[in-house]
GUSE-41986 format. One record per residue (C-alpha): residue number from 0; residue in one letter; x, y, z. Coordinates in Angstrom, 2 decimals, padded with zeros to 5 digits. Layout:
<rs>
+------+------+---------+---------+---------+
| resi | resn |       x |       y |       z |
+------+------+---------+---------+---------+
|  NUM |    A |       X |       Y |       Z |
...
+------+------+---------+---------+---------+
</rs>
This chain:
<rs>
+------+------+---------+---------+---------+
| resi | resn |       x |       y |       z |
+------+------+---------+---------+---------+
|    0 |    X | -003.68 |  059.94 | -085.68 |
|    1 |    X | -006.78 |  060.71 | -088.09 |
|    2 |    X | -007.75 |  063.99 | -088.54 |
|    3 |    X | -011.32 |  065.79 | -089.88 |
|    4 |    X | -009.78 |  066.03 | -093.27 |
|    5 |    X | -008.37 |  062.35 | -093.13 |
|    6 |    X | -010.58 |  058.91 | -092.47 |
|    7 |    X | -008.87 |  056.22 | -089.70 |
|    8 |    X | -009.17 |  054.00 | -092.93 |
|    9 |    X | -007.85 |  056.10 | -096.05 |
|   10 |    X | -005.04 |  053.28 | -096.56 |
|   11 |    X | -006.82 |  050.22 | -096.45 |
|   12 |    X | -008.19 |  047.97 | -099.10 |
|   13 |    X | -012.01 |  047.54 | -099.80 |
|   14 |    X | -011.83 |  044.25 | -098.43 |
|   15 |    X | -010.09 |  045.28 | -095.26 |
|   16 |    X | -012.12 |  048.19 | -094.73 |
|   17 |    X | -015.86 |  046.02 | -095.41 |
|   18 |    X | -014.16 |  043.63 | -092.91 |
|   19 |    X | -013.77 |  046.21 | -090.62 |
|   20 |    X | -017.21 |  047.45 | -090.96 |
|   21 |    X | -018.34 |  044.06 | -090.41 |
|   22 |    X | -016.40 |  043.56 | -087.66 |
|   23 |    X | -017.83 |  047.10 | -086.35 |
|   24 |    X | -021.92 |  045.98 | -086.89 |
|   25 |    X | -020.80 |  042.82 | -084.88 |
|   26 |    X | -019.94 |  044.47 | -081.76 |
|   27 |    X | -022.99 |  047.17 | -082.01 |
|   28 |    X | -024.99 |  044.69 | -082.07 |
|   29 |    X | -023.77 |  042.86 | -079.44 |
|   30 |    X | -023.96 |  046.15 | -077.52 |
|   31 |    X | -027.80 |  046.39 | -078.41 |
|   32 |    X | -028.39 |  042.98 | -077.51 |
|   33 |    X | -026.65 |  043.67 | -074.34 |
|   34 |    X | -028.83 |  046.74 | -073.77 |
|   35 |    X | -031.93 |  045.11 | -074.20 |
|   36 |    X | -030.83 |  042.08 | -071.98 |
|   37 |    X | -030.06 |  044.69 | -069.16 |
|   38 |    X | -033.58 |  046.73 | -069.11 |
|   39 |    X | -035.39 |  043.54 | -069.58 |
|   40 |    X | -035.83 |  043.36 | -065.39 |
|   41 |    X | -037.09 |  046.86 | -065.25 |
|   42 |    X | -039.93 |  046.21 | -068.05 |
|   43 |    X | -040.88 |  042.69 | -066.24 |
|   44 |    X | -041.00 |  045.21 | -062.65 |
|   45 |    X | -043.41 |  047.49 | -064.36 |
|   46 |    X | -045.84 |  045.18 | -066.03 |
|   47 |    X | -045.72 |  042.71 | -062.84 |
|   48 |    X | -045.92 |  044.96 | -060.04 |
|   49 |    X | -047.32 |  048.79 | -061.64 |
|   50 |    X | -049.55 |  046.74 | -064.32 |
|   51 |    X | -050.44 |  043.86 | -062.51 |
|   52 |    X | -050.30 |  041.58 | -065.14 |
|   53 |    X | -049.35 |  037.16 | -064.08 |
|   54 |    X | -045.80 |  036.69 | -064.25 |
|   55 |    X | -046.51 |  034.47 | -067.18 |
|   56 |    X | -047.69 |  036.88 | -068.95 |
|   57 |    X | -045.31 |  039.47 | -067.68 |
|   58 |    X | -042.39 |  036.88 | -068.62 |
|   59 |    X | -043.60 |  036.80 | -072.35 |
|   60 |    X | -044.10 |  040.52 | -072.85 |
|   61 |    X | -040.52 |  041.14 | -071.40 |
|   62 |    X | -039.49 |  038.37 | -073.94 |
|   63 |    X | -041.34 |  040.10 | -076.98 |
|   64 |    X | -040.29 |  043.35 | -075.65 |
|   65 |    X | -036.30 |  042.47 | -075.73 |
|   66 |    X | -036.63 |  040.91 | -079.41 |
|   67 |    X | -038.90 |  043.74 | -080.38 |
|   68 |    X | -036.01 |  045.93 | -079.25 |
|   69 |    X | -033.28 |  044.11 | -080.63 |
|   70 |    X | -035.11 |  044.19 | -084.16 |
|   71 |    X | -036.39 |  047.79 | -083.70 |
|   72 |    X | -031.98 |  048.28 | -083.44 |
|   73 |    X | -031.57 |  046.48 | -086.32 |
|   74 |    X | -034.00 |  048.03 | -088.82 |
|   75 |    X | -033.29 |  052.19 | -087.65 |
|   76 |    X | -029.17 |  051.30 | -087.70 |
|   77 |    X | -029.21 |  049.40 | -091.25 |
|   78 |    X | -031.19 |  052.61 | -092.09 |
|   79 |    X | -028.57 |  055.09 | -090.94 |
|   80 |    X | -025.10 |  053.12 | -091.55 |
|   81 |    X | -023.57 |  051.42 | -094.29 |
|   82 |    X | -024.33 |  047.72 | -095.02 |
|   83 |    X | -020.67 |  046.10 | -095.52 |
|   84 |    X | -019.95 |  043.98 | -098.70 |
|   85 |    X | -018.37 |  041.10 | -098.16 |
|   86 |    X | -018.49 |  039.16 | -101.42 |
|   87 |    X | -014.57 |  039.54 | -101.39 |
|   88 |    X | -013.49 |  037.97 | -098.35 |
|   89 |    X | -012.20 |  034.87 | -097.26 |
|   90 |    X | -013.32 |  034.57 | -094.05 |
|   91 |    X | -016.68 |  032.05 | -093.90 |
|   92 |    X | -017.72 |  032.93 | -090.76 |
|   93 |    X | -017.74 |  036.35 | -091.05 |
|   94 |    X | -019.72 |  036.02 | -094.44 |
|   95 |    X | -022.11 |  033.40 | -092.78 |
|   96 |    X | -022.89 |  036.30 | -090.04 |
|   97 |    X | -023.33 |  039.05 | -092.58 |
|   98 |    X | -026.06 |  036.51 | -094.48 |
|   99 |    X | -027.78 |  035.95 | -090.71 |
|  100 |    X | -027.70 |  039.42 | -090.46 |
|  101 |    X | -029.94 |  040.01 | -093.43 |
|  102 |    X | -031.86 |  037.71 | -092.90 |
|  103 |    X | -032.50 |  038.95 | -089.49 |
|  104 |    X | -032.89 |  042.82 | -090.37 |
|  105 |    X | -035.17 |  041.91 | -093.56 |
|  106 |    X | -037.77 |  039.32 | -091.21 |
|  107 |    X | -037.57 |  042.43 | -088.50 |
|  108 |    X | -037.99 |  045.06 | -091.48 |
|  109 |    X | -041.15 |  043.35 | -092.60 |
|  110 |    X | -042.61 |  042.77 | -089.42 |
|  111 |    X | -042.40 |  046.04 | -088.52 |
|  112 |    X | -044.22 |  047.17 | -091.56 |
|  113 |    X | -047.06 |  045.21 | -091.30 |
|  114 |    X | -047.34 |  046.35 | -087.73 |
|  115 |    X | -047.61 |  049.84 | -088.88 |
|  116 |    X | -050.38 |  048.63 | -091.60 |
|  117 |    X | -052.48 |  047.07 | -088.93 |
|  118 |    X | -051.94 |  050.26 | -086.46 |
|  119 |    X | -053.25 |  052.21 | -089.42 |
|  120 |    X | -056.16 |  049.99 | -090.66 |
|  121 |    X | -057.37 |  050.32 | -087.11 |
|  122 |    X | -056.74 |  053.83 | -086.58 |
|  123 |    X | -059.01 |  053.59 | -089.87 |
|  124 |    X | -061.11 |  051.76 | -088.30 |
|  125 |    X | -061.91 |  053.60 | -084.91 |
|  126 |    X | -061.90 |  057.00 | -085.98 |
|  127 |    X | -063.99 |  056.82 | -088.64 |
|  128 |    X | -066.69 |  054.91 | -086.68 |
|  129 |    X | -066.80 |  052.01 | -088.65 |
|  130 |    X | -066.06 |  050.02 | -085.62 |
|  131 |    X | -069.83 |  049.38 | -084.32 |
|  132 |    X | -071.47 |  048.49 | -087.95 |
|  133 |    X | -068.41 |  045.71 | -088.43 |
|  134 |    X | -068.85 |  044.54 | -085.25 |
|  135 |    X | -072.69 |  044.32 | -085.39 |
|  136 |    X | -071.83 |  042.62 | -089.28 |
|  137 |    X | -068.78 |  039.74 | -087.21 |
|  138 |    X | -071.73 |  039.57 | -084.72 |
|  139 |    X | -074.68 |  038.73 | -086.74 |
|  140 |    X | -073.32 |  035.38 | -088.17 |
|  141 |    X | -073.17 |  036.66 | -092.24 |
|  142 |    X | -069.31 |  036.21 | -092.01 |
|  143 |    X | -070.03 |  032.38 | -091.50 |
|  144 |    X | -072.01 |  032.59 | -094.69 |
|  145 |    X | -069.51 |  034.42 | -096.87 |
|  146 |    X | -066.88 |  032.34 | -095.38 |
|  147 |    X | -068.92 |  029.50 | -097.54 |
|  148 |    X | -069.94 |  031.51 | -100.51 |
|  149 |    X | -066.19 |  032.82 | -101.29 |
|  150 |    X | -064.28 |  030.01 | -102.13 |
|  151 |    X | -067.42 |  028.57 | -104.66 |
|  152 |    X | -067.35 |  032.31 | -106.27 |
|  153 |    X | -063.53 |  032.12 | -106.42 |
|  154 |    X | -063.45 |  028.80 | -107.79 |
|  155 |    X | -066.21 |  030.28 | -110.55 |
|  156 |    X | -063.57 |  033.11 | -111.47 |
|  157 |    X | -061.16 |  030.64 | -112.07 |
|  158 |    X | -063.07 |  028.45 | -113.85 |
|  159 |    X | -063.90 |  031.24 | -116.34 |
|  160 |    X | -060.66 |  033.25 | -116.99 |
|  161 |    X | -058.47 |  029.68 | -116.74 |
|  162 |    X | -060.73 |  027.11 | -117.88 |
|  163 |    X | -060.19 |  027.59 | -121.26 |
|  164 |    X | -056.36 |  027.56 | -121.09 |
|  165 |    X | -056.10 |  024.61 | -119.00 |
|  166 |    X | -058.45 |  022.83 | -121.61 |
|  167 |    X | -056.52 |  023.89 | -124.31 |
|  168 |    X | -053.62 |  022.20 | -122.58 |
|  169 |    X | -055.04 |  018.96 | -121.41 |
|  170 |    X | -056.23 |  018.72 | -125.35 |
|  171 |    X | -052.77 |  019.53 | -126.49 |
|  172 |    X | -054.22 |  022.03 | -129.48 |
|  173 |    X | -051.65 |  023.08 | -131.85 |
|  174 |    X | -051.68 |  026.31 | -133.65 |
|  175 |    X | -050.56 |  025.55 | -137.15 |
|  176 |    X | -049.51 |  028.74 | -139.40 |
|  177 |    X | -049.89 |  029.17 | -143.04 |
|  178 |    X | -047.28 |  026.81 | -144.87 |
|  179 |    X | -046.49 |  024.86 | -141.93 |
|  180 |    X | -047.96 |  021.41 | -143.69 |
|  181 |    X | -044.93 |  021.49 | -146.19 |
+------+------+---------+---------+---------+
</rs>
């Protein structure tokens, strides 16, 4: 029996306790995804029936809403609790989880941080009134032009900063130093 003063894992090995670990996010995880799986029906309820949306519709957003969930989970937890290290241990599958796991909680992480980029450019946006000129500027047609004009202007810059490298290399020019013709 552990006590306060004394960790459950005080006489196990590095390896034993980051396969514990490991073996610990596994199950939590499972537990989240079982969470989310099991509210799913009440978000579908309230966007079909208090929202009105299609069932379609309603479908997909309880679909988004589940994974958004699940990766939500996996971002705040990886925050809060240790990551195991498993570079020592034999066990493949456990090591092929732990790289899925990354990958997951990195692809979620990102996500999640361009979402709060676009939720700020807009806030931006809104509450500074720019909303109604750059509406009246995506309404007038001049994006079309400057859609056009970029890439020739962009090319240009390239041209000039580049162009004289990459002739310089198709030429072959050699730089010769003093006494390199002995």
């Amino acid at each position: 029996m552990a006590t306060a003063e004394q960790p459950l894992n005080v006489g196990l090995s590095a390896s034993d306790r980051s396969t514990m670990l490991a073996g610990q996010w596994r199950r939590l995880t499972r537990a989240a995804t079982a969470v989310a799986v099991l509210t799913s029906p009440a978000l579908f309820l309230v966007l079909h029936e208090q929202q009105g949306w299609s069932t379609l519709w309603a479908i997909v957003a309880t679909v988004g809403g589940v994974l958004g969930f699940r990766g939500l989970v996996d971002v705040v937890l990886r925050r809060l609790i240790p990551w195991p290290s498993l570079s020592g241990i034999e066990d493949q599958s456990a090591r092929e989880d732990d790289v899925v796991a990354r990958r997951r909680a990195s692809f979620w992480r990102r996500l999640y941080r361009l979402l709060v980029v676009v939720a700020l450019v807009t806030a931006l946006v809104v509450g500074t009134g720019l909303w109604k000129p750059l509406s009246a500027f995506l309404a007038s047609g001049q994006l079309l032009q400057y859609a056009f004009i970029f890439p020739i202007f962009f090319l240009m810059n390239f041209l000039i900063f580049f162009g004289p490298m990459v002739a310089m290399g198709i030429s072959q020019i050699q730089g010769f130093e003093p006494g390199d013709a002995d």
